[in-house]
C-alpha positions as CSV (number, residue, x, y, z in Angstrom):
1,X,4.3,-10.8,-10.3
2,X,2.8,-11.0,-7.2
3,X,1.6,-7.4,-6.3
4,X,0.1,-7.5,-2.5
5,X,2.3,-9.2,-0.7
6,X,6.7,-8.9,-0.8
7,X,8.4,-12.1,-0.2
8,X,11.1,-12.3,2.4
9,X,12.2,-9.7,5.0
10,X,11.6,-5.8,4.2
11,X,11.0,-3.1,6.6
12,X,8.7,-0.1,5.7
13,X,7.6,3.3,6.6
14,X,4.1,4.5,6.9
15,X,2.3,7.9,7.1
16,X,-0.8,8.1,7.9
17,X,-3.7,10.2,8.7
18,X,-7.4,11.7,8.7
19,X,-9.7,14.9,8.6
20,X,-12.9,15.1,10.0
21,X,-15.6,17.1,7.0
22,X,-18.1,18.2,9.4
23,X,-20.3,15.9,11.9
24,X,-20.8,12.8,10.3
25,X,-17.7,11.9,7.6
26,X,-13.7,12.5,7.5
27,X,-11.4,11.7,4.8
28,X,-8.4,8.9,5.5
29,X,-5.1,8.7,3.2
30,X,-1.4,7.0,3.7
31,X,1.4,6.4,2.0
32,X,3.3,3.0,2.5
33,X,7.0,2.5,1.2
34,X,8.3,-1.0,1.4
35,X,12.1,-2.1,0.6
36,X,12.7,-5.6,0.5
37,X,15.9,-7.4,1.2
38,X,15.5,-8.8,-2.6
39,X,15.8,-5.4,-4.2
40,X,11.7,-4.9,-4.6
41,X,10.8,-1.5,-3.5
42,X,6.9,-0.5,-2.9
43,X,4.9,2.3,-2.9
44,X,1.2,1.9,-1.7
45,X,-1.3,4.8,-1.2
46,X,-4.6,4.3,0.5
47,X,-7.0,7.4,0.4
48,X,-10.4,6.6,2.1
49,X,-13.6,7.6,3.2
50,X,-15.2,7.5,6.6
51,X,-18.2,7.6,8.7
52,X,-18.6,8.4,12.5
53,X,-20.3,5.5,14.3
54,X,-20.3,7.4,17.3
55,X,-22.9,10.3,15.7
56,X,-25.8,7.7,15.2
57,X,-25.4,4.7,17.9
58,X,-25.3,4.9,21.3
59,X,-23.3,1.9,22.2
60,X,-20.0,3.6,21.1
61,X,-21.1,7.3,22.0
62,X,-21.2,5.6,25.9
63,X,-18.4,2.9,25.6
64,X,-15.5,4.3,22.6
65,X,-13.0,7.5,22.3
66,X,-14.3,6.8,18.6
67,X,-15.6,4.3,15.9
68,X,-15.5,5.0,12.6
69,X,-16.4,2.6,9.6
70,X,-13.9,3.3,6.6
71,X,-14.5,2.6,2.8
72,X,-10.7,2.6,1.7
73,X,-9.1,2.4,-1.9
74,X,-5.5,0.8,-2.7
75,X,-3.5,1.7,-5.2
76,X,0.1,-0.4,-5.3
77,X,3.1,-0.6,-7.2
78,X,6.5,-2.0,-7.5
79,X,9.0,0.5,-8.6
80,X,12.4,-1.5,-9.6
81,X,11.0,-5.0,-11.2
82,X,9.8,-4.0,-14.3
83,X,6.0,-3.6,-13.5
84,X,4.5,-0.6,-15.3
85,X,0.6,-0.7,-13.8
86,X,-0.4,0.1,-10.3
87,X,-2.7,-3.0,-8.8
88,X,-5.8,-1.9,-7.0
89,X,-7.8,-2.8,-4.0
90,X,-10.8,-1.9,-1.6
91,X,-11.3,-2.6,1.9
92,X,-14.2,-1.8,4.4
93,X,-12.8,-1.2,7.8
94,X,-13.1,-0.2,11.1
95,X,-11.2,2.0,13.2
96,X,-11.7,1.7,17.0
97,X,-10.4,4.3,19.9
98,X,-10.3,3.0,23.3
């Protein structure tokens, strides 16, 4: 079963958000639900980890509204296919505020 990716059309709602924990890190999380138009259903929640660019370089203190570099984990699962395990993932990312 193919876990990260649904195949034809599905629409989706997301919620996401993030706390800053003092001067230098902030916490990230969503929550991802997916329904496809061949009955799959999906659930993915992202909690992350974050650190502000802007506190130590002065290139995006002078030149960004923020830039924070993001250590993120996935955790994904179908819910009406008959898969019982949630996959996982990580991602490094950036967020950029212009």
């Amino acid at each position: 079963e193919k876990m990260f990716s649904l195949d034809g059309f599905s629409v989706g709602m997301e919620l996401g958000g993030g706390i800053s924990l003092g001067r230098y890190f902030g916490l990230t999380g969503s929550a991802l639900y997916e329904y496809n138009f061949v009955e799959a259903v999906q659930l993915t929640l992202t909690p992350g980890l974050a650190f502000d660019l802007r506190q130590v370089w002065d290139w995006p203190r002078e030149k960004m509204r923020s830039m924070w570099l993001s250590f993120e984990v996935g955790f994904q699962r179908y819910f009406n296919r008959g898969v019982d395990s949630w996959s996982k993932s990580a991602v490094v990312g950036i967020q950029l505020g212009m």
